[in-house]
LUMLOBA-328353 format. One record per residue (C-alpha): residue in three letters; y, x, z. Coordinates in steps of 0.1 Angstrom, whole numbers. Layout:
REM LUMLOBA-328353
<atom><rest>ALA</rest><py>Y</py><px>X</px><pz>Z</pz></atom>
...
//
This chain:
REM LUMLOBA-328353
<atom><rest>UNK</rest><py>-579</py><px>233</px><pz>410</pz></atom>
<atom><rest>UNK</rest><py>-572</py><px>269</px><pz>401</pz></atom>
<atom><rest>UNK</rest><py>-545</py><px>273</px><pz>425</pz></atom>
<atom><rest>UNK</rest><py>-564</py><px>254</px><pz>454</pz></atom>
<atom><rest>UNK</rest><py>-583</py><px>283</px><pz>451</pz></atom>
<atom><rest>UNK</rest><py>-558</py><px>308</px><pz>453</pz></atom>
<atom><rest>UNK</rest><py>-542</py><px>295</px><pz>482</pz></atom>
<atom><rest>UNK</rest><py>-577</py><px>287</px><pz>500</pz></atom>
<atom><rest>UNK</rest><py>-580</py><px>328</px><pz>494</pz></atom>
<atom><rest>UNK</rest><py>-548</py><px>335</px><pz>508</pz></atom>
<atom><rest>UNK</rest><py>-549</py><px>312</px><pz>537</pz></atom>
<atom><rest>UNK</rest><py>-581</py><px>315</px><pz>550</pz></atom>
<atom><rest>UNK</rest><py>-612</py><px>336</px><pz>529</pz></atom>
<atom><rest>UNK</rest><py>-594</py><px>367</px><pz>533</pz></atom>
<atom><rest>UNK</rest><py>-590</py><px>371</px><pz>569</pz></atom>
<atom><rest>UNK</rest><py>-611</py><px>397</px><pz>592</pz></atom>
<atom><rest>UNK</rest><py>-636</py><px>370</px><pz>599</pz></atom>
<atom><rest>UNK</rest><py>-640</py><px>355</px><pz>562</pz></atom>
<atom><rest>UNK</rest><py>-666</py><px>338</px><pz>552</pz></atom>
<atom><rest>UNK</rest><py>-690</py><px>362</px><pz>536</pz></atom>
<atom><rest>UNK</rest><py>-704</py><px>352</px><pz>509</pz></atom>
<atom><rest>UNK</rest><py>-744</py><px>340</px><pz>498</pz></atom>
<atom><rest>UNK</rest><py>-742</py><px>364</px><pz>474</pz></atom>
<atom><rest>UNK</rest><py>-723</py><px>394</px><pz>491</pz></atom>
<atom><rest>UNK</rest><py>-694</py><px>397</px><pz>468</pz></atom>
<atom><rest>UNK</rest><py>-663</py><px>371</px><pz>460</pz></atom>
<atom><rest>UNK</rest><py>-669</py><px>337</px><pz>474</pz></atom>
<atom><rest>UNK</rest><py>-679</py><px>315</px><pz>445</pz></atom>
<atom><rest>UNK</rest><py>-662</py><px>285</px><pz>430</pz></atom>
<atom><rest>UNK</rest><py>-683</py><px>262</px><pz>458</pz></atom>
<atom><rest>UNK</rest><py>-679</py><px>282</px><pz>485</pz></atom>
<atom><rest>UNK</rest><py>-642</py><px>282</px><pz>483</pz></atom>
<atom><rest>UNK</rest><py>-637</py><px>245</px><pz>475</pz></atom>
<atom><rest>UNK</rest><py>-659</py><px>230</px><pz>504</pz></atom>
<atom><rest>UNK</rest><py>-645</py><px>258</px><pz>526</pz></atom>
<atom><rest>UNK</rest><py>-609</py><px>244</px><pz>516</pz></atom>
<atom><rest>UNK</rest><py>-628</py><px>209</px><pz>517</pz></atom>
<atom><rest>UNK</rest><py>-634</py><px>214</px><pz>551</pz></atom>
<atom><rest>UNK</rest><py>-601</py><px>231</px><pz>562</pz></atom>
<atom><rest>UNK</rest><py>-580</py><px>199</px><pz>543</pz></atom>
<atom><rest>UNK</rest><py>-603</py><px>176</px><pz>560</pz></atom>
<atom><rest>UNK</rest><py>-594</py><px>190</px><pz>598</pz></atom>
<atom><rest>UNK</rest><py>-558</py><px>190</px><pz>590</pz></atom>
<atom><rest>UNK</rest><py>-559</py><px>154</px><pz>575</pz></atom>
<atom><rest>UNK</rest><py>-577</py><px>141</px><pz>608</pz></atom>
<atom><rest>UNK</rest><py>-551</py><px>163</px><pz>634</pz></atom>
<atom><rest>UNK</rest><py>-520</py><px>163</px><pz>615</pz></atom>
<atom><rest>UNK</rest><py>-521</py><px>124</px><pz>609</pz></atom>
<atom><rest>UNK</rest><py>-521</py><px>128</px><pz>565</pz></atom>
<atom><rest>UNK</rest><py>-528</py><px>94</px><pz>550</pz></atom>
<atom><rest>UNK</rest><py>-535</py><px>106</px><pz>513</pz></atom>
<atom><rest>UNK</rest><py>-560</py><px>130</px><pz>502</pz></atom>
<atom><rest>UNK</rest><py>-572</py><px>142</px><pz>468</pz></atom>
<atom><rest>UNK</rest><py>-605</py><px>122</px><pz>452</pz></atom>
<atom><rest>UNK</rest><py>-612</py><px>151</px><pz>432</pz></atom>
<atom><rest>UNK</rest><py>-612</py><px>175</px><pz>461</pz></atom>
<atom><rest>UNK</rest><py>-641</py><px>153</px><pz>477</pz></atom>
<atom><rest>UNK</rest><py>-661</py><px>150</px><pz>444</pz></atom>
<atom><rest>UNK</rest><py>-660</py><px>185</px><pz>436</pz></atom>
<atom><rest>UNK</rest><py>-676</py><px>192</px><pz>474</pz></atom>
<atom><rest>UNK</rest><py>-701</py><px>172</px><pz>470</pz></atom>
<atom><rest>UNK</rest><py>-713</py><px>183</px><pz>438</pz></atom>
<atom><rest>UNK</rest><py>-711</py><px>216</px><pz>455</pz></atom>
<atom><rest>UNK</rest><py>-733</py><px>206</px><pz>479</pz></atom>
<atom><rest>UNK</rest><py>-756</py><px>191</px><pz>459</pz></atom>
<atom><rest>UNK</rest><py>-760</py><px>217</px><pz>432</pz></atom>
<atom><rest>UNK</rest><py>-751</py><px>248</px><pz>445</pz></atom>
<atom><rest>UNK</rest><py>-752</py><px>252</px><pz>481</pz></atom>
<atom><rest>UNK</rest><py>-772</py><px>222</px><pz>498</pz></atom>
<atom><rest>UNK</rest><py>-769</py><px>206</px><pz>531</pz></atom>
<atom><rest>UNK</rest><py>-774</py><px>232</px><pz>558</pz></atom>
<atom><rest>UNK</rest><py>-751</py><px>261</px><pz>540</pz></atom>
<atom><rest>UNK</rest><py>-729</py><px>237</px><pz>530</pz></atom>
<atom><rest>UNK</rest><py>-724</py><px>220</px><pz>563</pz></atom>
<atom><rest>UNK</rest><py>-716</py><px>258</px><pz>573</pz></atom>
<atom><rest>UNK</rest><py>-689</py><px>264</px><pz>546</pz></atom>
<atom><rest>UNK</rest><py>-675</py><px>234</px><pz>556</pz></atom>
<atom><rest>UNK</rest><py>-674</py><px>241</px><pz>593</pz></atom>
<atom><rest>UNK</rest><py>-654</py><px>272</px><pz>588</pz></atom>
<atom><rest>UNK</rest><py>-631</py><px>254</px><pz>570</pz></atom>
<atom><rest>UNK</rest><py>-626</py><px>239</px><pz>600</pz></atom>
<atom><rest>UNK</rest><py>-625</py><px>261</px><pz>623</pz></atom>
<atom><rest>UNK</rest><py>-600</py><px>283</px><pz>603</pz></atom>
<atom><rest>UNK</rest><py>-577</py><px>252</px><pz>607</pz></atom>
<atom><rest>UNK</rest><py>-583</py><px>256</px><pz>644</pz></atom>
<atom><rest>UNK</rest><py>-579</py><px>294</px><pz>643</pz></atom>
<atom><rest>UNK</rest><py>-543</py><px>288</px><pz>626</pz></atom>
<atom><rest>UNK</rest><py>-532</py><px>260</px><pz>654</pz></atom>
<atom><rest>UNK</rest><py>-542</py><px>290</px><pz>682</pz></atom>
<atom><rest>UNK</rest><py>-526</py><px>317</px><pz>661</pz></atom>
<atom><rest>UNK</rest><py>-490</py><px>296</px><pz>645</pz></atom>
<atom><rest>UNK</rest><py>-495</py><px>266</px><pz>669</pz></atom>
<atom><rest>UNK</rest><py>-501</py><px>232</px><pz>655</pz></atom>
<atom><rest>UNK</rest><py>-466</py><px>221</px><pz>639</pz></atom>
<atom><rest>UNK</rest><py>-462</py><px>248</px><pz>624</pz></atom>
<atom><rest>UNK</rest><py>-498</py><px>250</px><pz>606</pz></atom>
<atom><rest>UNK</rest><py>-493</py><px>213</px><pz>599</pz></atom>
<atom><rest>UNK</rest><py>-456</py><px>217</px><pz>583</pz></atom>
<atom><rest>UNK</rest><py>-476</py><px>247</px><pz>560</pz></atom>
<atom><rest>UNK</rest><py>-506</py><px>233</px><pz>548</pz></atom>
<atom><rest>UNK</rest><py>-485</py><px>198</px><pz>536</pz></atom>
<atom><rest>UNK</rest><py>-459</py><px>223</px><pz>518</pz></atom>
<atom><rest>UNK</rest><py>-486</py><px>244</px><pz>500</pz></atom>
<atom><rest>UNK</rest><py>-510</py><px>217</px><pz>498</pz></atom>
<atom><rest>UNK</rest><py>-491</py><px>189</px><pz>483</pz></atom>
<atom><rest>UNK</rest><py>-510</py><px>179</px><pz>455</pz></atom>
<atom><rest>UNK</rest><py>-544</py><px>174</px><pz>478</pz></atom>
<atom><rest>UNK</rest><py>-531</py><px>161</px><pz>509</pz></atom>
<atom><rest>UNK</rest><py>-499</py><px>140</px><pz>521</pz></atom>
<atom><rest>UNK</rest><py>-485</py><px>116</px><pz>543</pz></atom>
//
């Protein structure tokens, strides 16, 4: 899960319009997973990927559950999503597709 995270910072919680954090520093452990949660989950849907990691789901919801409950989470989650639409507008959708199935291999596939 450790480099999940890493690449979920480099992909998508470092950009001018991050997701700032509940507690105004680093993004926790939750915020990053559900935010990747919800970025994995966009590309799965548009970019046709059959298989998707069990963990990844289980770990989101427990984030929801425990840490950040429905309505914050449902927020994390949607810009997860929208950072997968961000990255079609800016790359174009092939291209984003192609990169999050190479960087991404051990959650997602086809």
């Amino acid at each position: 899960m450790k480099r999940i995270l890493i690449l979920a910072m480099a992909f998508c919680l470092t950009q001018a319009n991050a997701l700032t954090p509940k507690n105004g520093e680093e993004p926790t452990y939750c915020e990053q997973i559900v935010s990747v949660h919800g970025l994995l989950s966009k590309a799965q849907f548009e970019c046709g990927y059959n298989k998707y990691n069990d963990e990844l789901i289980s770990d989101s919801a427990k984030c929801f559950q425990h840490e950040l409950g429905e309505k914050y989470g449902k927020e994390v989650l949607m810009f997860g999503m929208k950072e997968f639409d961000r990255h079609v507008k800016e790359d174009g959708k092939e291209f984003t597709c192609k990169y999050i199935l190479k960087e991404f291999p051990e959650y997602i596939g086809k």
